[in-house]
N, C-alpha and C positions, 0 to 999 in steps of 0.2 A: 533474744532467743525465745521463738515462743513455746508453750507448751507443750511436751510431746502428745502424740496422739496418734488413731491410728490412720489409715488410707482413707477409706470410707468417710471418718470423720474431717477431714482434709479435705478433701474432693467436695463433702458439704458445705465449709467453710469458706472455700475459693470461689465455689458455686452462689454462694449467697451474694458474695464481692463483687458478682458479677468479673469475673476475672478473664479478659480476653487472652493474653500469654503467661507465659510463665520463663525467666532467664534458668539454666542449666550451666551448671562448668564442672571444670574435671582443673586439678593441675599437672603440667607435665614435669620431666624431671629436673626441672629448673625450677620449680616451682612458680612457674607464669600461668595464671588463670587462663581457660582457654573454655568457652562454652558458645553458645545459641541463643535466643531467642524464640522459643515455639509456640503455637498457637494451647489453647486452655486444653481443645480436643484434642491434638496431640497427646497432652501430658496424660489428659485420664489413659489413653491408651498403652503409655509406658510406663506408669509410677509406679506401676507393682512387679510388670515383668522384665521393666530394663528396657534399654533402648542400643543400639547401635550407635559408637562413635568412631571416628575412624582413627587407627593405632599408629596413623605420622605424628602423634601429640607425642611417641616415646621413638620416633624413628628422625625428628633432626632439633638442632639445635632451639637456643634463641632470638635467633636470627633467620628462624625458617630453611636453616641449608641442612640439608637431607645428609645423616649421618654414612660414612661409607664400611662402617664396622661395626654393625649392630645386627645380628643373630635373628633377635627376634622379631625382627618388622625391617621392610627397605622395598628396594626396587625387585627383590627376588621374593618376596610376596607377595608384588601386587599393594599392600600396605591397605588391608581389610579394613572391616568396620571389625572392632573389638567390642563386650559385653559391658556396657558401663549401665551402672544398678544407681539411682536415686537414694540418697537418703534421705527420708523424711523429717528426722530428727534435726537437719539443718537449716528446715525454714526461717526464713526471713523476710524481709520485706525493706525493699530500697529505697528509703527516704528521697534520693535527688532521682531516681526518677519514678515518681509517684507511687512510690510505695507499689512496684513492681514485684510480685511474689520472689522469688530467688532459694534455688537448692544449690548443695553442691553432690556430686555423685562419683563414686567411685568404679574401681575398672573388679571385672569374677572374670575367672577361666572356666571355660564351658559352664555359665551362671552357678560355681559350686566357690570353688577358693579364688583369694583374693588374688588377682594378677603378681608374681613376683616383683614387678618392675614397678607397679605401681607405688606411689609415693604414700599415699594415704593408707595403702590397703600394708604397707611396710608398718607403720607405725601401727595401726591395728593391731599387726601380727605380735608388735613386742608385746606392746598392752597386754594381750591374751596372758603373753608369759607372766607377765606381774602379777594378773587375776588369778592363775595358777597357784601362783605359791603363797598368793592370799592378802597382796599389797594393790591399795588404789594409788596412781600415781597422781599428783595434781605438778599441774607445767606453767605458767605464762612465760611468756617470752616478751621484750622491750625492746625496741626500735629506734636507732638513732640514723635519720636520712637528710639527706640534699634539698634545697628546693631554688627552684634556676625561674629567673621570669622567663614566662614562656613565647622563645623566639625560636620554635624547632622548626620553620622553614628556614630562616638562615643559617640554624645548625647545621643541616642537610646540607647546603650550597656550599657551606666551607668548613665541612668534614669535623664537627662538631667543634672548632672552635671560635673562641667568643661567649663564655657561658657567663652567665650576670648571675649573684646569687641575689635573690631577694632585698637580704640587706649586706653592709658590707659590714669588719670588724670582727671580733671574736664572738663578745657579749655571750659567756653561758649564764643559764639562769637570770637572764637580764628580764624584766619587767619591762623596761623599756619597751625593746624590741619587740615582746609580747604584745603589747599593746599598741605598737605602731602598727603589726598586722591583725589587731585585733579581728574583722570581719574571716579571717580563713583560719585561724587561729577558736575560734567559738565552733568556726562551724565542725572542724575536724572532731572536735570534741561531742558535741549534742550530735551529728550527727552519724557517726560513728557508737555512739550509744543509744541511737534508736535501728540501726540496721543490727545490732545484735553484738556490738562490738565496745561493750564496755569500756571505759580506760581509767585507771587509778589516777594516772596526772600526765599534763605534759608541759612542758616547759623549751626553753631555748637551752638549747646544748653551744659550746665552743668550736667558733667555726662561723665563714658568713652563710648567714640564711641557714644554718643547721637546725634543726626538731627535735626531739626525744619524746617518747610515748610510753608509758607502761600499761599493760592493760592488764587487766583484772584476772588474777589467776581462777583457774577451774580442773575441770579432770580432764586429762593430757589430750585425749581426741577433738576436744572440745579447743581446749587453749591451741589446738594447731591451727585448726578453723578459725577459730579467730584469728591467729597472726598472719593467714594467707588471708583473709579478708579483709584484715588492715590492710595490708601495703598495697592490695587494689582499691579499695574503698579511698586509702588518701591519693593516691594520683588521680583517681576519678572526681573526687571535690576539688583536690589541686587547678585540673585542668580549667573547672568552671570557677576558678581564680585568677585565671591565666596565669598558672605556674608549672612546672616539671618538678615533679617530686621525684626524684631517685633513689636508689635502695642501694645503689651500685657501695662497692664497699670504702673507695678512695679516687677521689678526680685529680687532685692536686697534692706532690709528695711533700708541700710544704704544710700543708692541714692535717691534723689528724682525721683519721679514717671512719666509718659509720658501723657499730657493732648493732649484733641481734643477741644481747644475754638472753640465756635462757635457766627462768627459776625454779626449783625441782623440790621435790619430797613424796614421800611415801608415807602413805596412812594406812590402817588398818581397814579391811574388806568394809568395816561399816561405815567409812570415815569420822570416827571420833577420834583416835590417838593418833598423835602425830609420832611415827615411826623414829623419823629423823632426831626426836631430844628424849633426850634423859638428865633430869634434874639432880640426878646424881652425881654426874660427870663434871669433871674440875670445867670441862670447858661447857657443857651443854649439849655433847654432840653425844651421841648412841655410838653403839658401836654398829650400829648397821649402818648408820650413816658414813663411818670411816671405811667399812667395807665397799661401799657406795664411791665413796670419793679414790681411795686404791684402785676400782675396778678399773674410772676413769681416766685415772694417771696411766693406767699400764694400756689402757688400751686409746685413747687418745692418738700416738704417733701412728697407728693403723688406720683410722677413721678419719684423718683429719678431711679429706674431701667434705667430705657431711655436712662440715663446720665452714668451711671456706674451700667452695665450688670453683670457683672462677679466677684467672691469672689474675685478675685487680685483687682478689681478696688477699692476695699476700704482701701487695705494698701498704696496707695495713696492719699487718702482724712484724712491726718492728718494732727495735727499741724506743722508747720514750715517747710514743703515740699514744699510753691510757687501750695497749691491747697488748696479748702477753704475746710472749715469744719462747717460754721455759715451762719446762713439765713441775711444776711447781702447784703447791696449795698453802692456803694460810686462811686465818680467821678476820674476815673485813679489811682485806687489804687488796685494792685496785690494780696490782700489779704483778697479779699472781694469774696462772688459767684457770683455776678453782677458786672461788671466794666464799669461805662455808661461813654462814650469818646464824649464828645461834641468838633466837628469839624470843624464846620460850616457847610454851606448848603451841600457840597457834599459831606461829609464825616461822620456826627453824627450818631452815632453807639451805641447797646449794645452788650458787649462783656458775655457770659456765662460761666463763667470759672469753674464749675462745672465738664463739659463734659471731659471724659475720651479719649486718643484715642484707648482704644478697644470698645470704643460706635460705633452701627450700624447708620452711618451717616444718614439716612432715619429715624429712628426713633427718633434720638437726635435732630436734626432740626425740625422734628413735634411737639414734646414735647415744645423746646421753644417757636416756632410760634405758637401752641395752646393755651400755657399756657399764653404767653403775650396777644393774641386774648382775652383772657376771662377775664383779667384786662379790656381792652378796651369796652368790652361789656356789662361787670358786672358794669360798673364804677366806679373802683377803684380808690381811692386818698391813693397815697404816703405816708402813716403816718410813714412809720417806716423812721427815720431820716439816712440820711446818716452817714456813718462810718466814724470817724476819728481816722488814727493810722490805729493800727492792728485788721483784721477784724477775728484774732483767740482767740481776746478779746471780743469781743462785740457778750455776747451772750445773748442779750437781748430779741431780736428776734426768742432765738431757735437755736439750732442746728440741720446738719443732720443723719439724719441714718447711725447708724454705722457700719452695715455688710448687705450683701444681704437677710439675712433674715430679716430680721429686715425694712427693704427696700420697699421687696416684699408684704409683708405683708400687710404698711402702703398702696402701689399702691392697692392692693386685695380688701381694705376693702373701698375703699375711692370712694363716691360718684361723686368727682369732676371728677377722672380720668377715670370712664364709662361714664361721662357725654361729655368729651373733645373726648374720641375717641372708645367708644363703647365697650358692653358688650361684643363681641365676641373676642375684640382683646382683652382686658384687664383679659378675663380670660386665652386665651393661652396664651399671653405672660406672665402673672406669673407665669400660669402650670407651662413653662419652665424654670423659673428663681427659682421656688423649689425645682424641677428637677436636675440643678447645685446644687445648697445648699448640695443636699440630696448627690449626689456621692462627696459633695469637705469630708462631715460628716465623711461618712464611709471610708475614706483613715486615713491609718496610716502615720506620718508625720515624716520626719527626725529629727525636733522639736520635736516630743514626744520621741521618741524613746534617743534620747542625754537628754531630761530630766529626764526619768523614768527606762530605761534599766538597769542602773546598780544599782542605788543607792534605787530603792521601791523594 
C-alpha cells in the first residue's frame, strides 16, 4: 500500500512514471472484481470527479444473467451508468503485469452518499457507526481455497467435470507439498506482498491441492481491500501457473469445504488499547468484547446470507467438516461459530468461523462489525455459556440455516437486519440471493438423474 497522498500529488507521481493506463474496479454484490483498463488522460480527467460505470455490475448475477427482481437497476431502467468515485487511498501497483498503477472505486448516489447497495460503500457505512461511538475496528480475514490444473476448456465441453487438483492426498500443513509447488507457492507470497497485500503465512491446508492464506490484519476498510484483492490477485498468478484457483466454498461432499475466517477487535479512537482484553478478567476477554460476541450470536441466524452467499456454501456448513453448524461460542475451540482467542493486550481477538471463502469480503466484515456493534450498543450480557467439547453438540443455543433459502428468508423477514443495514440493501441483497435459489431449483442435477433415470 503506498503512501497516502493527495491528487495533484498522484497525478505527479504517475506523471513522472511515465504512466500510459491506469486499471479501475468496483466489486459487485458477489463480490467479483469487475473493472477497465483506461488510458493515463482518462484518469486525470475522473480521479477527482468520478467517472460513470454502468449499474448491471448490481442488476445480474455471477454468471452475467440479468436479475428479474431487482428494483433498482434491470431492463426497466435502461441499466445506466451509476457514480463510481476513485479512491485514492487504494493505489497500488501490479507486480505481474508490470507494475500497472491499479485503484479500486466505489459507487455515491447523486456524487453525495454512498450507494445503498453498494458492497464497499455498506461497509463504510458500519465503520462510520464505530467511529461514532469512538472504536477503531481492525479486521483481516484468511482464506482457505481450491486450486484445479488448469484444463478449463475441457471443463466447458463436459460441464465442469474432470477437475484434477494440483496434488492429490490430504497433506495439511505438509512441507512437502509446499515445496513440490514451490515456484506458485513463493510466487503467491512476494507477490502478493508487493501488490499491497501482505500475508502473515501460508501454508497447505487438508484437502488435494487445497491453500490457506492469512493476511495481515489492519483497519477493517483496508483488511476488506485486501481480502478482495487476494482472491483476484491469487487466480491471476494461479492462471500464469496454469491453475484454477477457486474460492467456491465446497466441490466435493467428501472433502471438507474452504472457510473465509474472519479476525475482529476493537481499539480505542487512537489505536493504542485494545478494547477486546482486560487483564483483569479470569478469561482475558472485556466485557465489551462478550457484548460483542452476544450481539453476534443473537443476530447471526438473520445475517447468515453475508457469511454464506451461495447454495455451495451450505454443503460446507456441516457437521464434522472443521465449519460450524451451532449458535455456539468458546475460547479456542475449532468447532464452535465464534472462536474468542484471548492474547493479551496486542493480540485478543474474535475469530468468525462462520464465513465462507466465497463470501463478498465487504459484506462479511460488515455483518460482523455490525452485528458485534449492536451487542455493544443494545447491551448485551453473554448468557449463552461457552462450549465445551464439540460445538456440533451443543445445540442449545440453536442451530443455523440450513440452505440459502431458508437463510434468505430468515435475513427478509428480520427486523434486526433492516435495522443494522437498511431497507434498501436488505431487500436487494435477498432479491438476489432468491434469484440464486431459484436458477440452483430449476437445474436438473447429475444427482437426480443417477437416482431416478433408470430405476422410476
Amino acid at each position: 500500500m503506498q503512501k497516502k497522498q493527495s491528487i495533484p500529488e498522484l497525478l505527479q507521481q504517475l506523471t513522472e512514471r511515465e504512466t500510459g493506463k491506469v486499471k479501475l474496479a468496483v466489486t459487485d454484490i458477489d463480490g467479483v472484481l469487475r473493472g477497465k483498463v483506461i488510458s493515463f488522460e482518462k484518469f486525470k480527467s475522473v480521479v477527482e470527479k468520478g467517472f460513470g460505470f454502468c449499474d448491471v455490475v448490481f442488476g445480474w448475477d455471477a454468471a452475467d444473467q440479468a436479475y428479474d427482481n431487482a428494483k433498482i437497476t434491470g431492463w426497466h431502467t435502461g441499466y445506466p451508468d451509476a457514480q463510481a468515485v476513485v479512491d485514492i487511498d487504494t493505489y497500488r501497483q501490479i507486480p505481474w503485469e508490470k507494475d500497472l498503477p491499479f485503484f479500486l472505486a466505489d459507487f455515491r448516489e447523486e456524487g453525495k452518499e454512498d450507494l445503498p447497495i453498494c458492497p464497499r460503500g455498506l461497509l463504510k457505512k458500519v465503520i462510520g457507526r464505530a467511529s461514532r461511538a469512538g472504536y477503531l475496528p481492525f479486521f483481516s480475514q484468511e482464506f482457505e481455497w481450491f486450486n484445479f490444473v488448469n484444463n478449463v476448456d475441457e471443463l466447458y465441453q463436459n460441464s465442469f467435470r474432470g477437475l484434477k487438483p494440483i496434488t492429490n492426498g490430504m497433506f495439511g500443513y505438509s512441507v512437502l507439498r509446499a515445496s513440490q509447488g514451490s515456484a506458485f507457492f513463493h510466487d503467491l507470497f512476494d507477490l502478493l506482498n508487493k501488490f499491497g497485500v501482505p500475508l502473515e503465512g501460508i501454508h497447505t491446508e487438508t484437502g488435494p491441492g487445497v491453500y490457506e492464506a492469512a493476511i495481515l490484519y489492519s483497519e477493517a476498510l483496508e483488511a476488506a481491500d485486501r481480502a478482495v484483492l487476494f482472491k483476484a490477485g491469487v487466480k491471476e498468478i494461479a492462471h500464469r501457473h496454469g491453475i484454477i484457483a477457486s474460492f467456491m466454498a465446497k466441490f466435493n461432499e467428501n472433502l471438507p469445504g474452504c472457510s473465509g475466517h474472519v479476525h475482529q477487535s476493537l481499539w480505542s479512537a487512537d489505536g493504542k488499547q485494545n478494547l477486546f482484553y482486560d487483564k483483569k478478567s479470569k478469561t482475558g476477554l472485556s466485557s465489551m468484547m462478550e457484548s460483542y460476541i452476544a450481539g453476534q450470536l443473537h443476530c447471526l441466524p438473520f445475517i447468515l446470507p453475508m457469511f454464506a452467499p451461495t447454495v455451495n456454501s451450505y454443503k460446507r456448513l456441516v457437521e464434522g467438516a472443521w465449519a460450524p453448524t451451532t449458535l455456539t461460542w468458546a475460547i479456542d475451540n475449532r468447532t464452535t461459530a465464534l472462536r474468542a482467542l484471548p492474547g493479551g493486550a496486542g493480540s485478543t481477538r474474535l475469530e468468525t468461523r462462520v464465513v465462507g471463502s466465497d463470501s463478498n469480503p465487504y459484506l462479511a466484515m460488515a455483518g460482523c462489525l455490525a452485528s458485534g456493534l449492536y451487542g455493544i450498543q443494545k447491551g448485551l450480557k453473554l448468557e449463552t455459556a461457552a462450549t465445551i467439547g464439540s460445538g456440533y453438540a451443543n445445540k442449545t443455543n440453536g442451530i443455523l440455516p440450513g440452505n440459502l433459502w431458508k437463510a434468505t428468508q430468515a435475513m427478509k423477514e428480520s427486523a434486526v437486519a433492516r435495522e443494522l443495514f437498511g431497507e434498501g440493501f436488505v431487500d436487494h441483497f435477498t432479491g438476489t440471493r432468491e434469484w440464486e435459489w431459484r436458477q440452483f431449483s430449476k437445474v436438473v442435477t447429475d444427482w437426480e438423474l443417477k437416482r431416478y433415470l433408470e430405476i422410476i
